[in-house]
C-alpha positions as CSV (number, residue, x, y, z in Angstrom):
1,X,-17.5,-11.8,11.1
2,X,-17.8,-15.3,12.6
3,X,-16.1,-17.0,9.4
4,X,-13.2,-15.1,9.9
5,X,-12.8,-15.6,13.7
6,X,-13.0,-19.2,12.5
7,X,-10.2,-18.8,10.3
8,X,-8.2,-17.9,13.5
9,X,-8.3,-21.2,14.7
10,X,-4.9,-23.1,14.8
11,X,-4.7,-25.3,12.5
12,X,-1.2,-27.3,10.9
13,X,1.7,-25.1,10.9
14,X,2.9,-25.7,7.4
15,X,7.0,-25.3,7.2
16,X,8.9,-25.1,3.7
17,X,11.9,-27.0,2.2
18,X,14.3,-27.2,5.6
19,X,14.0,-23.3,5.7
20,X,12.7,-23.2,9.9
21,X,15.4,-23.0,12.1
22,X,14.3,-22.9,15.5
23,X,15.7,-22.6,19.4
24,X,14.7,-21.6,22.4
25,X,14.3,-17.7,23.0
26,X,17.3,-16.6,25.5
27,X,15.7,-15.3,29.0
28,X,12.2,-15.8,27.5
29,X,11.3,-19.3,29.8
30,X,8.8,-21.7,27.2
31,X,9.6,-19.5,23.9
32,X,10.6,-21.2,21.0
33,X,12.8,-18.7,18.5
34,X,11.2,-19.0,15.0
35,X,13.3,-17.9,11.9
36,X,11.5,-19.2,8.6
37,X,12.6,-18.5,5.3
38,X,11.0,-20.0,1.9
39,X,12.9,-20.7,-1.4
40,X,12.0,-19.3,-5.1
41,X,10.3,-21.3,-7.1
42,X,12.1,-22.5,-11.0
43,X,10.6,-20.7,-13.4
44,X,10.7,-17.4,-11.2
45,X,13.1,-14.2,-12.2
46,X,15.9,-14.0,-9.3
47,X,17.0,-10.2,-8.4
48,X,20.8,-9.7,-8.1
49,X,21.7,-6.4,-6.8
50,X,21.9,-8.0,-3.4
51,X,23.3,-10.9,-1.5
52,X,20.7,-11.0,1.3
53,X,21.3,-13.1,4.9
54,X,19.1,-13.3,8.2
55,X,20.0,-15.0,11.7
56,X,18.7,-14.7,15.3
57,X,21.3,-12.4,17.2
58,X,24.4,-14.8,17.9
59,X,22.3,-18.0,15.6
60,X,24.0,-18.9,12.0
61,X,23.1,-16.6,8.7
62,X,20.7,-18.4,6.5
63,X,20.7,-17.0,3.1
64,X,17.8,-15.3,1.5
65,X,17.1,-15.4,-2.2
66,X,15.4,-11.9,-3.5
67,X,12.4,-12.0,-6.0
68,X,12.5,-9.0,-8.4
69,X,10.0,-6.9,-8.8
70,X,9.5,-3.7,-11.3
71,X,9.4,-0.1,-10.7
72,X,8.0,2.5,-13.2
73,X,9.2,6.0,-13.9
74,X,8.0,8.6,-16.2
75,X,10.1,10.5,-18.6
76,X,9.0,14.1,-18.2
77,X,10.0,15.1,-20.7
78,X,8.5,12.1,-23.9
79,X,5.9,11.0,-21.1
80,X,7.2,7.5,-21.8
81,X,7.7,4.6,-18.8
82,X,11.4,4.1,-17.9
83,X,11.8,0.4,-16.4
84,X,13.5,-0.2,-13.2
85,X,14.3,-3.6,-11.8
86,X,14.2,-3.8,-7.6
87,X,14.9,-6.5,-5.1
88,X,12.3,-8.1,-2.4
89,X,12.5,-10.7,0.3
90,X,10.2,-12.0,2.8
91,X,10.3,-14.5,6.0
92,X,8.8,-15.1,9.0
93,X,10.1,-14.4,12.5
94,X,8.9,-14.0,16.3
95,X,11.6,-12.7,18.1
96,X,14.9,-9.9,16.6
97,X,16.5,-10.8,13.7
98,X,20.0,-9.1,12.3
99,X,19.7,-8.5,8.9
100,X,22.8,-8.1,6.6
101,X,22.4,-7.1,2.6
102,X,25.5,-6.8,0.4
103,X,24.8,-4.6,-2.5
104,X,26.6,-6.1,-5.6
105,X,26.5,-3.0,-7.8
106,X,28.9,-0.4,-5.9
107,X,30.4,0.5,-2.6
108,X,27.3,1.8,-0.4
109,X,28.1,5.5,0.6
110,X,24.8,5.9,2.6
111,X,22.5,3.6,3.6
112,X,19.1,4.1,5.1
113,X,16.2,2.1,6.3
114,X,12.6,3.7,5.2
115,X,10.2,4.6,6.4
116,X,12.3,6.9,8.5
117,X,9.7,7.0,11.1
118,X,10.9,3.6,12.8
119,X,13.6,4.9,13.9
120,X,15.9,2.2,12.4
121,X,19.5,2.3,11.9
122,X,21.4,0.6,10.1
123,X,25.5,0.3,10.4
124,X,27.6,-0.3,6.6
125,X,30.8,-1.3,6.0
126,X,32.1,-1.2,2.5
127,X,28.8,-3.0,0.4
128,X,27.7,-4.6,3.4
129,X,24.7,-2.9,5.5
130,X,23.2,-4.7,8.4
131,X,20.6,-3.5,10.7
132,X,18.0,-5.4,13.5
133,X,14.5,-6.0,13.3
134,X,12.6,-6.5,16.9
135,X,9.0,-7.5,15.5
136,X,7.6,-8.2,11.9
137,X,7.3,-5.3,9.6
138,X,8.0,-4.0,6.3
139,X,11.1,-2.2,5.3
140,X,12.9,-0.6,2.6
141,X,16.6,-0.7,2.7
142,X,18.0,2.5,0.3
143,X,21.2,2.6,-0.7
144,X,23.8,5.4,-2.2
145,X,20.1,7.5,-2.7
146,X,19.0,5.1,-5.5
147,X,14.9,4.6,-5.2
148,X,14.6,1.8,-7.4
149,X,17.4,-0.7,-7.2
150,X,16.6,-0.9,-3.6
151,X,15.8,-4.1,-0.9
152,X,11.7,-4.6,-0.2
153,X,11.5,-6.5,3.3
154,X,8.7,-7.8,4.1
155,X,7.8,-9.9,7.3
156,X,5.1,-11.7,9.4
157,X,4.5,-13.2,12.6
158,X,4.9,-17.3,12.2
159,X,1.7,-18.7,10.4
160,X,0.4,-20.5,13.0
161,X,-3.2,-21.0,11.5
162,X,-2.1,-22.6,7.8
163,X,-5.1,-24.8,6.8
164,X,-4.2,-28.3,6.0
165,X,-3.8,-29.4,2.1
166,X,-6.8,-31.7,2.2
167,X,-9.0,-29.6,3.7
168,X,-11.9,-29.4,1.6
169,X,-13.0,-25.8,2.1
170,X,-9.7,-25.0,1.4
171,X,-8.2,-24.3,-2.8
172,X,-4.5,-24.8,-1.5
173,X,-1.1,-24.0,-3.4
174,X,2.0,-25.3,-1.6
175,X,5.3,-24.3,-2.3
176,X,6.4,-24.2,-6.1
177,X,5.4,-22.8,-9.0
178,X,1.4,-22.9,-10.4
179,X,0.8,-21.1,-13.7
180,X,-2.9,-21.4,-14.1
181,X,-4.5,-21.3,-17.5
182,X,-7.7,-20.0,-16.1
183,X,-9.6,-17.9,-13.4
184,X,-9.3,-19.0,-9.7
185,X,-13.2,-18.7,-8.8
186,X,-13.5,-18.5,-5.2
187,X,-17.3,-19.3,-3.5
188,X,-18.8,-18.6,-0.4
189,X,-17.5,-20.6,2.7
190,X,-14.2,-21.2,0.9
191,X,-10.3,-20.1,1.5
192,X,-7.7,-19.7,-0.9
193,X,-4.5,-20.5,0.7
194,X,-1.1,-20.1,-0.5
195,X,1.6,-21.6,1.4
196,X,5.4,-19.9,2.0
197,X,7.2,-20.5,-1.3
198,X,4.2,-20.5,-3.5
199,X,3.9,-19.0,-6.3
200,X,0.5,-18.2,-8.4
201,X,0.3,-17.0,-12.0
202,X,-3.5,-16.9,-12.8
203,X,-5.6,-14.8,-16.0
204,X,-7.8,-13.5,-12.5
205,X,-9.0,-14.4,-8.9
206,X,-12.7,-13.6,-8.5
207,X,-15.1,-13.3,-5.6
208,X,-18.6,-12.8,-7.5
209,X,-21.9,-13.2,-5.0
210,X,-20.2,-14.8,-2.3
211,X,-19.5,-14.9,1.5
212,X,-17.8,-16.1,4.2
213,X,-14.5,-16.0,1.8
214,X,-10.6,-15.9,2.8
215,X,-7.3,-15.8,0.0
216,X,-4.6,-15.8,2.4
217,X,-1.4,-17.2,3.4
218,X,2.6,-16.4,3.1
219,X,2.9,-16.7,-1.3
220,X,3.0,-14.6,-4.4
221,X,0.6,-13.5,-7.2
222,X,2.8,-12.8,-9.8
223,X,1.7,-11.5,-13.3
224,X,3.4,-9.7,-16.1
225,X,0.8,-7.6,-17.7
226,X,-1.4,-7.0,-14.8
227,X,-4.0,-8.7,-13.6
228,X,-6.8,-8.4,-10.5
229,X,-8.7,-10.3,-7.4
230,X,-12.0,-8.8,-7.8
231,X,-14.4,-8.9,-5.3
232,X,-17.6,-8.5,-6.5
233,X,-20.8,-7.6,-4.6
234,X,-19.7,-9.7,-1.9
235,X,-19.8,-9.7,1.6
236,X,-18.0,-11.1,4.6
237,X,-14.4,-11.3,2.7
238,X,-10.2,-11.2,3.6
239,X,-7.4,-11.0,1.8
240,X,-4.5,-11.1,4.3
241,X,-1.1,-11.9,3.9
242,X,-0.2,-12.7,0.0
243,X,2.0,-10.4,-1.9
244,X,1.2,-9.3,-5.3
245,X,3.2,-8.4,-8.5
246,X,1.2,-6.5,-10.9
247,X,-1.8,-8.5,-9.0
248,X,-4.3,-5.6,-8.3
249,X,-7.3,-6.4,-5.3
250,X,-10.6,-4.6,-6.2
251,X,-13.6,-4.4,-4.3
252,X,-17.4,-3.5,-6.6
253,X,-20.5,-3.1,-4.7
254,X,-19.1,-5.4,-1.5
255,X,-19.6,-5.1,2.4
256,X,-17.4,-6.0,5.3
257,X,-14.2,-6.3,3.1
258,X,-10.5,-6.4,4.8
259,X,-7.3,-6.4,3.1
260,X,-4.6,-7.2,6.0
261,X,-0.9,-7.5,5.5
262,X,-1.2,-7.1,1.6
263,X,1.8,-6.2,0.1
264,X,1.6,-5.0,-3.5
265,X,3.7,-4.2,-6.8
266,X,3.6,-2.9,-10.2
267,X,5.0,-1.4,-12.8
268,X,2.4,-1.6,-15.8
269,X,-0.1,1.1,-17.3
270,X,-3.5,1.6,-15.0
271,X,-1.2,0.0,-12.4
272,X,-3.5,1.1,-9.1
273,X,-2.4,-0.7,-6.1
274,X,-6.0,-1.0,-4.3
275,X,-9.3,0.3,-5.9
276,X,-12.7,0.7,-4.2
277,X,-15.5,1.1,-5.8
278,X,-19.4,1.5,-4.2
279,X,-18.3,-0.3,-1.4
280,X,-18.8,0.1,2.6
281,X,-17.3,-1.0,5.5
282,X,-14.0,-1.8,4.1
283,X,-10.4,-2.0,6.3
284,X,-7.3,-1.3,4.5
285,X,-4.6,-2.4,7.3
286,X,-1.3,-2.5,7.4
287,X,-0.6,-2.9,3.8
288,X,2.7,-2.1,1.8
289,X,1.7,-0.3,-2.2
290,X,4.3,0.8,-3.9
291,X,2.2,1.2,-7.7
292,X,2.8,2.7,-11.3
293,X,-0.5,4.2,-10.6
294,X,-2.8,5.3,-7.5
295,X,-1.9,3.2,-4.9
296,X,-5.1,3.7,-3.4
297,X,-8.3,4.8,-5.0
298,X,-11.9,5.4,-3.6
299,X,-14.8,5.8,-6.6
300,X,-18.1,5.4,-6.7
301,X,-19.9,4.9,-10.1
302,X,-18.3,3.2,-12.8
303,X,-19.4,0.9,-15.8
304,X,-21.6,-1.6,-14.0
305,X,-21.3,-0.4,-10.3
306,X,-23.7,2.0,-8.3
307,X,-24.1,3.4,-5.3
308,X,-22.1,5.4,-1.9
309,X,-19.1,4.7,-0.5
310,X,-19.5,4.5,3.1
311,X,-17.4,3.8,6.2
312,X,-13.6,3.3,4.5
313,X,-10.8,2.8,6.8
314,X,-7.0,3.0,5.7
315,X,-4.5,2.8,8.6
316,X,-1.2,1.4,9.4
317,X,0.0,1.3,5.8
318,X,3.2,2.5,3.8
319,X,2.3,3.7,0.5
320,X,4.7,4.9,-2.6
321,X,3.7,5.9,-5.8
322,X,6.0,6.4,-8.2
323,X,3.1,7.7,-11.0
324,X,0.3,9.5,-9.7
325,X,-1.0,9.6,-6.1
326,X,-0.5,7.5,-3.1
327,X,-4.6,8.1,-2.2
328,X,-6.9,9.2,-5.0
329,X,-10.5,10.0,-3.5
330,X,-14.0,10.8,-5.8
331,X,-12.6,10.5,-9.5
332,X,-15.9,8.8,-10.6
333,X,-19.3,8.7,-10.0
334,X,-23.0,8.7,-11.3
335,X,-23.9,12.3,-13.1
336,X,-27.3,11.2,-13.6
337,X,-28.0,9.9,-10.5
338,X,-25.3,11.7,-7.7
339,X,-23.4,9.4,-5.4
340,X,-21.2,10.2,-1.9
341,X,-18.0,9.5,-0.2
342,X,-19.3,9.4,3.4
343,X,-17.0,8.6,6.7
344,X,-13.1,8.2,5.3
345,X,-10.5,7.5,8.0
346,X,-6.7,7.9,7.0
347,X,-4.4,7.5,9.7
348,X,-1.2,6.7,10.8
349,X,0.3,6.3,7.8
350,X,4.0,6.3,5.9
351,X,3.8,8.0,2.5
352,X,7.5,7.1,1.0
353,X,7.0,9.4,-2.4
354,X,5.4,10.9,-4.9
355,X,6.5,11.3,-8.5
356,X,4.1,13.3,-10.8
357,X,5.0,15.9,-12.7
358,X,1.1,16.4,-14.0
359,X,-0.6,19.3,-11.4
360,X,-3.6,17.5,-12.3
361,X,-2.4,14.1,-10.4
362,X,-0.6,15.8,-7.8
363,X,-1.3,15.4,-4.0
364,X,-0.1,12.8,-1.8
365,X,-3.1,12.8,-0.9
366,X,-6.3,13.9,-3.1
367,X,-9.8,14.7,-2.5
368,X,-11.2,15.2,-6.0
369,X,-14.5,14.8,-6.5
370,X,-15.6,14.8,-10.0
371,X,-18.9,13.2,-11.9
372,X,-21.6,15.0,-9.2
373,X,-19.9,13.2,-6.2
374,X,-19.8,14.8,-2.6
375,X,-17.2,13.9,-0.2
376,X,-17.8,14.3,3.4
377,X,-16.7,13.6,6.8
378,X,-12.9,12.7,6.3
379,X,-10.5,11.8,9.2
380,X,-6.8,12.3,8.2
381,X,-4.9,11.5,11.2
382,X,-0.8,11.0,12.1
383,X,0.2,10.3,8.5
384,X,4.1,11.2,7.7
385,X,4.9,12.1,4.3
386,X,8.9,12.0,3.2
387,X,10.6,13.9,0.9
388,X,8.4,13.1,-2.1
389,X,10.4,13.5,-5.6
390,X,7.6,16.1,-7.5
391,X,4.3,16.7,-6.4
392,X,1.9,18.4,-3.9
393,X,1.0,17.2,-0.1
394,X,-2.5,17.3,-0.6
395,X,-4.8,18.4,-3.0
396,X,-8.2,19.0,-2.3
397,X,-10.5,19.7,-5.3
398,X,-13.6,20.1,-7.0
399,X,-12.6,19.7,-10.3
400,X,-14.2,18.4,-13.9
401,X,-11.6,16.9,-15.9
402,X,-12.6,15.6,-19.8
403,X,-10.9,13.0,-19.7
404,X,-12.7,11.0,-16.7
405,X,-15.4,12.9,-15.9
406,X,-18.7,13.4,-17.5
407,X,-19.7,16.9,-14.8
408,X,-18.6,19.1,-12.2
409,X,-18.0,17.1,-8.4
410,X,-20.7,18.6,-5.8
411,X,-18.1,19.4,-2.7
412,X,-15.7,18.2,-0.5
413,X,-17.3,19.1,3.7
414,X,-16.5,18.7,7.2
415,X,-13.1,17.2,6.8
416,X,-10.1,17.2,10.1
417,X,-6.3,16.9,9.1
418,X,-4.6,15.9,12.8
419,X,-0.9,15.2,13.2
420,X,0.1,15.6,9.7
421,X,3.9,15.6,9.3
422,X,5.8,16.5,6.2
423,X,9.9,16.6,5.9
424,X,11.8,17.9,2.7
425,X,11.8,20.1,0.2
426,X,9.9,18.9,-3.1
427,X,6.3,19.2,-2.3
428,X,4.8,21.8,-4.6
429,X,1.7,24.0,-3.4
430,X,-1.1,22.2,-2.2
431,X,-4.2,23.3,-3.3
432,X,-7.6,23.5,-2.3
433,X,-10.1,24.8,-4.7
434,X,-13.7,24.9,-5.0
435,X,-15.9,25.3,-8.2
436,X,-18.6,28.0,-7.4
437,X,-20.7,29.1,-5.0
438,X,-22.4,25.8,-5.2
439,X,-19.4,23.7,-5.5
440,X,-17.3,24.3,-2.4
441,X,-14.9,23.1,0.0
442,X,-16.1,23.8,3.5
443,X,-15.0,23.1,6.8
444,X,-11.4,21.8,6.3
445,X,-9.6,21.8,10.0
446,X,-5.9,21.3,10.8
447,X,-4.4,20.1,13.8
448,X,-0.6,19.9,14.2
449,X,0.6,20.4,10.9
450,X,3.8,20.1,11.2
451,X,6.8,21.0,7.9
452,X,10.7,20.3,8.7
453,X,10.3,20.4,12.5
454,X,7.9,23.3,12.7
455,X,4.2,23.8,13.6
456,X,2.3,25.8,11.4
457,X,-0.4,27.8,13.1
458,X,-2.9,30.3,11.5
459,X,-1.3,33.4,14.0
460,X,2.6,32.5,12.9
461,X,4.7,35.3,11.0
462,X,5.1,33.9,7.4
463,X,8.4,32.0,7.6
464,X,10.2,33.1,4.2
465,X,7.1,32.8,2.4
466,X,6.4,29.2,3.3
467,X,2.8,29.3,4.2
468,X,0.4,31.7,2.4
469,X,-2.9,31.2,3.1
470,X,-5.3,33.3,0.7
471,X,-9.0,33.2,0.1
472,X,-11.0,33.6,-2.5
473,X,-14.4,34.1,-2.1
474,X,-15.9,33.7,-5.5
475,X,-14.2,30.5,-6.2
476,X,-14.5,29.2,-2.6
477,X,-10.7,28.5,-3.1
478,X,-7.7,28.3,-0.7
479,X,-4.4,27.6,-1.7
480,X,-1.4,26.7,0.7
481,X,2.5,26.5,0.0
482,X,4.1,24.3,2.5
């Protein structure tokens, strides 16, 4: 990983359009207070369900313009996509900011700031909600119960590393608008950098036999059909910091692979946010998906791409899919020569919702192995799952299905659920079913499962029919209702 600590090296601090303001941090002796904001490009579609404004405590508001990003839901009833528009922001910051959003639609009854498990909250009065930030993260701010016209946050630290423009391992986009007729092809030993206020529309970004490789910065990949960075059989990679709009990352038959601080969107068909494919030692960190389709998904096999999947990390995420699942584990793989899912570690994690009225793509979180795969040796550790809108908490499951799959998965084993946290009242019941005697689930432990406020424990009277573990020898199957 020496490229990357490389990339760590300061370099010019690159500032957009008069949007810095800066001061001294009060009590904090040497600190300067950083608040930088960056300005839409022409040619980009400007949200207006909110009037959005950020200051230091006690500094001036500086006004916030709000991209507008897509949401899909499903009509359950024609199976058709219903189109939502949504709001986004993002800035930089290194010390608490006050944030204050008027919402230009209604009154605001309720207000709340998601995930819930920050602890954040926010005061309203009439349309106006404001609420404090002490570090960078990403936030959703929900008003009168609506989940799609809603306010996407996102912030970072100050980019105190920017690469310079003439740098020439460096394919730089500064602020404005570049619509790209085709590919960005990326080789080894070079960055991709887009500055604050950038924004990219390209046919594809690929990575194809290369290393030593960064596509980073503070802009936006923006694409109205749906479009992908592929990292192909590549090593040595990053993608840290850009935001996507129906901008999908993919890693094929690649090594050392870390996505850090993406934040992704989409609302078009086969919208995954993140796919992995035959790849190993891959970190998924602190990345905001909210998708029209898996947000994550972990496969082996697929048209061109063999091999295991080994050593996958996803941790400090939010995740929120509004089709399908938020993690989808083992759909595809090799029937003719049988591939594994070996060493998967979820953990802490934020899973916002779930919207999927098909059983068969139920499960905040699947294990499904189909197409002669074999999961094994998962960690799934302090993830917090909100009241999800329809579907299942998890969904472990050897399972064939003729659409995808050309045979039967070979088994999920050896797999620890610590610290898992649900609160509402939606989640259907989560299943976990083997195949046969020779296609089973084995060794699934729980530690600290925990529903509305209350730890479920294998000894507990059945609360009302809330937990019902039965088993099912011949089908190796247990099924759970939580």
């Amino acid at each position: 990983m020496g490229f990357i600590n490389r990339l760590l090296i300061p370099f010019l601090l690159i500032l957009a359009r008069d949007s810095i303001v800066t001061g001294m941090t009060p009590g904090v002796p040497g600190c300067d207070t950083i608040l930088q904001t960056y300005s839409i490009p022409a040619n980009v579609s400007v949200a207006t369900s909110f009037d959005v404004e950020v200051r230091s405590p006690g500094g001036q508001w500086k006004k916030i313009d709000s991209y507008s990003p897509a949401h899909n839901e499903v009509n359950f009833t024609t199976g058709s996509s219903i189109r939502h528009a949504s709001s986004m922001v993002y800035f930089d910051f290194n010390v608490t900011v006050e944030i204050r959003a008027k919402y230009l639609h209604d009154g605001v009854s309720d207000a709340i700031v998601r995930p819930q498990s920050f602890g954040i909250t926010p005061t309203k009065s009439g349309s106006t909600v404001t609420f404090m930030l002490t570090e960078p993260r990403d936030v959703i701010l929900q008003v009168n119960g609506n989940i799609f016209d809603c306010l996407h946050i996102f912030t970072n630290p100050p980019d105190t590393d920017a690469p310079s423009a003439d740098d020439p391992d460096v394919i730089y986009y500064g602020p404005g608008y570049h619509k790209l007729d085709s590919p960005i092809n990326i080789p080894s030993n070079k960055t991709l950098y887009l500055a604050g206020g950038a924004v990219v529309t390209a046919p594809d970004i690929t990575v194809t036999n290369s290393s030593n490789v960064a596509l980073r910065g503070r802009g936006v990949l923006y694409s109205g059909k749906g479009n992908a960075i592929s990292v192909v059989r590549s090593n040595n990679v990053v993608i840290e910091g850009l935001i996507g709009i129906n901008f999908f990352p993919r890693a094929y038959m690649s090594n050392d692979v870390i996505f850090h601080h993406w934040r992704g969107f989409s609302a078009v068909q086969y919208g995954d946010g993140l796919d992995l494919f035959c790849s190993e030692n891959i970190l998924i960190d602190s990345v905001f998906l909210r998708n029209s389709d898996d947000c994550i998904a972990v496969y082996n096999h697929r048209d061109e791409w063999y091999g295991d999947s080994k050593n996958i990390t996803i941790q400090n995420s939010i995740l929120w899919a509004d089709v399908a699942h938020p993690i989808n584990v083992g759909t595809h793989g090799n029937t003719e020569d049988p591939e594994t899912i070996n060493g998967l570690t979820i953990r802490n994690i934020d899973i916002l919702d779930q919207n999927e009225k098909q059983m068969l793509y139920q499960g905040t979180i699947a294990l499904n192995p189909g197409d002669s795969n074999l999961v094994e040796n998962v960690l799934i550790e302090d993830v917090r799952v909100e009241n999800i809108c329809v579907g299942q908490l998890l969904n472990f499951r050897v399972m064939y299905n003729d659409k995808y799959n050309t045979s039967l998965g070979r088994g999920i084993r050896n797999v620890l659920i610590r610290n898992l946290k649900y609160d509402g009242t939606n989640a259907g019941t989560s299943i976990f079913t083997g195949y046969d005697a020779s296609r089973t689930i084995s060794n699934v432990t729980f530690e600290n499962l925990v529903v509305n406020g209350k730890a479920i424990y294998d000894t507990m009277k059945n609360p009302a029919g809330t937990w019902l573990p039965t088993s099912y020898p011949s089908m190796q199957t247990n099924m759970f209702t939580i």
